[in-house]
C-alpha angles and dihedrals in degrees: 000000000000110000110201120201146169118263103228092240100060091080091037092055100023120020092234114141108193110228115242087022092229120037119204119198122194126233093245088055108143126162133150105316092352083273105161106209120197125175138217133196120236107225099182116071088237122089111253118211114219102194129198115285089015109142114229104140134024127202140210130201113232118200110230122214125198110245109218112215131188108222121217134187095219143356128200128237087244101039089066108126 
């Protein structure tokens, strides 16, 4: 998985607060153009102007494993363990 998060500088210089504060994004993730869009709120009244190659979030790659369950019907209170 892709984790998406906010670099600590983005609030202090531009008053941007990511939604969702962290954004995870599957590996089957698949949208128009594979473009991944993210928002942030502007929390000043003024416009604020993200250009191109500003660096206002950072990302790290997570491996995924598959977990393996046993199903059952019922359990009981006292077979928890």
């Amino acid at each position: 998985m892709l984790m998406l998060a906010p670099r600590s500088s983005t609030f202090k210089k531009l008053w941007l607060l990511l939604v969702n504060s962290v954004w995870i994004i599957d590996n089957d993730y698949c949208w128009t153009n594979d473009t991944i869009k993210f928002m942030y709120l502007n929390l000043t009244n003024d416009t604020v102007i993200v250009k191109k190659w500003d660096r206002i979030w950072q990302w790290v790659f997570v491996k995924m494993e598959k977990a393996d369950f046993d199903y059952v019907e019922k359990q009981e209170w006292k077979d928890r363990g």
